[in-house]
C-alpha positions in Angstrom: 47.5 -13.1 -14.6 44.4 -13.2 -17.0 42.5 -16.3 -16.8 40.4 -17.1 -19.9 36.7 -17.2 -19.0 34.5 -20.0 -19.8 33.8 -21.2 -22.5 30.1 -19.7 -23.6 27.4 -22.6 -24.3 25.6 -21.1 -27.4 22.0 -22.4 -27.4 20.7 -21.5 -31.1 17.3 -19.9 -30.8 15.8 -22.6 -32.0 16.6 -24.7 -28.9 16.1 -22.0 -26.6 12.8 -21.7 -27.8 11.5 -25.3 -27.2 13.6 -24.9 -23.8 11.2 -21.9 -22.8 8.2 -23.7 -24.5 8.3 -26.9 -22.2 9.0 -24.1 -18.6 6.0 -22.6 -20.3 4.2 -25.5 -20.6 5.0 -27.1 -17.5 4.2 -23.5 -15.2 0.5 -23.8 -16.9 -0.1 -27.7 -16.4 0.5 -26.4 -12.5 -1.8 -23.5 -12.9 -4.7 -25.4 -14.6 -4.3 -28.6 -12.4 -5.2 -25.1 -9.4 -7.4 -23.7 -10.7 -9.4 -26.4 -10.8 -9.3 -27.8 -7.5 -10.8 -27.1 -4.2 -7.6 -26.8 -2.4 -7.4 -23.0 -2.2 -8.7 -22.8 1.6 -9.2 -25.6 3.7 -11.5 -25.9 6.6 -11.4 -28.0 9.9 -9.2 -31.2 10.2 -8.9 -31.1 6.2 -12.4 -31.8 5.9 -13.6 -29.4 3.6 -12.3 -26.9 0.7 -12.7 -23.7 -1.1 -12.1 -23.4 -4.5 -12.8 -20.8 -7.6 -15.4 -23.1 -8.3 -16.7 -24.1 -5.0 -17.0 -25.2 -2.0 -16.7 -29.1 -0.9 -17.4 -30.5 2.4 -16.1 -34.0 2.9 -17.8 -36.5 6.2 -15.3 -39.5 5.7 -15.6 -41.1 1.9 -18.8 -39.4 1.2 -18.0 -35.3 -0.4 -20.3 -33.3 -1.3 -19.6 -30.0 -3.8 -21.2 -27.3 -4.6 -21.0 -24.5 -6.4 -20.5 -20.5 -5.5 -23.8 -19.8 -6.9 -25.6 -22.6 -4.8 -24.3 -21.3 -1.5 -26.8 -19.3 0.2 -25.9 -15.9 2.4 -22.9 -14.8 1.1 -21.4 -11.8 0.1 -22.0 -10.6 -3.5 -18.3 -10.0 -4.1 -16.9 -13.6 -3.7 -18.8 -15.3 -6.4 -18.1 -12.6 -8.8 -14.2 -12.6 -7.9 -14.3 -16.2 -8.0 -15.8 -16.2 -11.6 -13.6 -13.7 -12.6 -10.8 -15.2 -11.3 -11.7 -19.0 -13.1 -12.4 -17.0 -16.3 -9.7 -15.0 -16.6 -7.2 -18.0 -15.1 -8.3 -20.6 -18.0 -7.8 -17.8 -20.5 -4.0 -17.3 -19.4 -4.1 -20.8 -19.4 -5.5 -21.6 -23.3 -3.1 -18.9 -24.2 -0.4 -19.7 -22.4 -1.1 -23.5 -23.8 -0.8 -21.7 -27.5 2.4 -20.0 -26.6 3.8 -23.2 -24.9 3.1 -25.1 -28.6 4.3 -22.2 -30.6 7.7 -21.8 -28.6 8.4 -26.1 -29.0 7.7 -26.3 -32.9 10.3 -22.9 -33.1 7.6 -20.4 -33.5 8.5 -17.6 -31.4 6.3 -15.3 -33.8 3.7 -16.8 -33.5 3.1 -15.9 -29.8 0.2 -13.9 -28.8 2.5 -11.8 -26.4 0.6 -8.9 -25.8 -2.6 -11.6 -25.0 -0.4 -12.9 -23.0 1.0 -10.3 -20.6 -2.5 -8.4 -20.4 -4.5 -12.1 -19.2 -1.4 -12.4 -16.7 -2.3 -9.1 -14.9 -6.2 -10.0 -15.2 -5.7 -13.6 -13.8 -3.5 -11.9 -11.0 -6.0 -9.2 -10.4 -8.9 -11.9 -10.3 -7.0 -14.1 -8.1 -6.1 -11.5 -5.7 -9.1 -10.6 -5.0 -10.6 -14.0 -4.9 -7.8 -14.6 -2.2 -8.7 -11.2 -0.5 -12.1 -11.7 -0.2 -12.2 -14.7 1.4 -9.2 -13.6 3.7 -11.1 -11.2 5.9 -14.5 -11.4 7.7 -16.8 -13.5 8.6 -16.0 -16.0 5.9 -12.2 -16.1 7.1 -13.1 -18.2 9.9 -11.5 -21.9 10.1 -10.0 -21.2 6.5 -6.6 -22.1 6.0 -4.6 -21.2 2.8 -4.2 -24.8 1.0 -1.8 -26.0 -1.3 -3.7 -24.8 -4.1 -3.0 -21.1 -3.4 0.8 -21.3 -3.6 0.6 -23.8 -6.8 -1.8 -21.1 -8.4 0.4 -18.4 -7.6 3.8 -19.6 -7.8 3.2 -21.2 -11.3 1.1 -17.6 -12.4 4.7 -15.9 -11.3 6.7 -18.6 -12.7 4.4 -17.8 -16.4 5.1 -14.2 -15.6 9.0 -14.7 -15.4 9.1 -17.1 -18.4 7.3 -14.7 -20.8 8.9 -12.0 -19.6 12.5 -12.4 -19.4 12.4 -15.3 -22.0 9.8 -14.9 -24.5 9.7 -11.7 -24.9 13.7 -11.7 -26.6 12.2 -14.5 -28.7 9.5 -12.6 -30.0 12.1 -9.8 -30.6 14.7 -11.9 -32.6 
């Protein structure tokens, strides 16, 4: 016996490009809300973090931050990973911001898709090595990965999958 399949629900493309718009959006609120915390390592009892901006060491209420380029005696390669990796993050993230807009007011040809996928390897590359770098020696020591590191990364994969399987047949149509 043939069965009839189901019915097909046929999103116009308009719809389907405010759908992808607000994943878009949504994956980039995660990765800036990241980026800029000090959640990427933690230290001790949750007493201290590590950040792409800094470092923050916390005795009770009273914190104190500073940044990568106060911290005396350390290697050369973590501040310049960690400024490469902010940098090239808040880029993907005005641009991904731009293509998030553009997709919700039906734009799809609007978006900066090449921008796009080339600031998505440079912000993985950046973070990566931030990551890296602070993963082995000396540094490594009483660092944990925080929540920070798998928000940063899950929502730089999620803005990978969404402009990749979804945006770039919008920009197509």
């Amino acid at each position: 016996m043939y069965s009839a399949p189901y019915p097909r629900v046929a999103f116009n493309a308009g719809l389907r490009a405010q759908v992808t718009g607000l994943a878009l959006l949504a994956a980039t609120a995660v990765l800036l809300v990241a980026a800029l915390t000090k959640a990427w390592f933690t230290a001790g009892q949750g007493d201290g973090g590590v950040g792409l901006i800094g470092l923050e060491s916390c005795h009770g209420a009273l914190c104190r931050s500073i940044t990568w380029f106060d911290v005396r005696r350390i290697p050369a390669q973590i501040p310049i990973f960690a400024t490469t990796a902010l940098l090239t993050t808040l880029a993907l993230v005005a641009f991904s911001l731009h293509s998030a807009i553009m997709l919700v007011q039906r734009r799809p040809d609007a978006v900066k898709l090449r921008w796009l996928s080339q600031l998505i390897g440079l912000a993985s590359f950046g973070l990566a090595a931030f990551l890296f770098s602070l993963s082995i020696g000396d540094w490594s020591r009483g660092l944990v990965y925080g929540w920070s590191t798998l928000a940063g990364l899950g929502s730089l994969a999620a803005i990978g999958l969404v402009a990749g399987l979804f945006v770039r047949p919008l920009t197509r149509a």
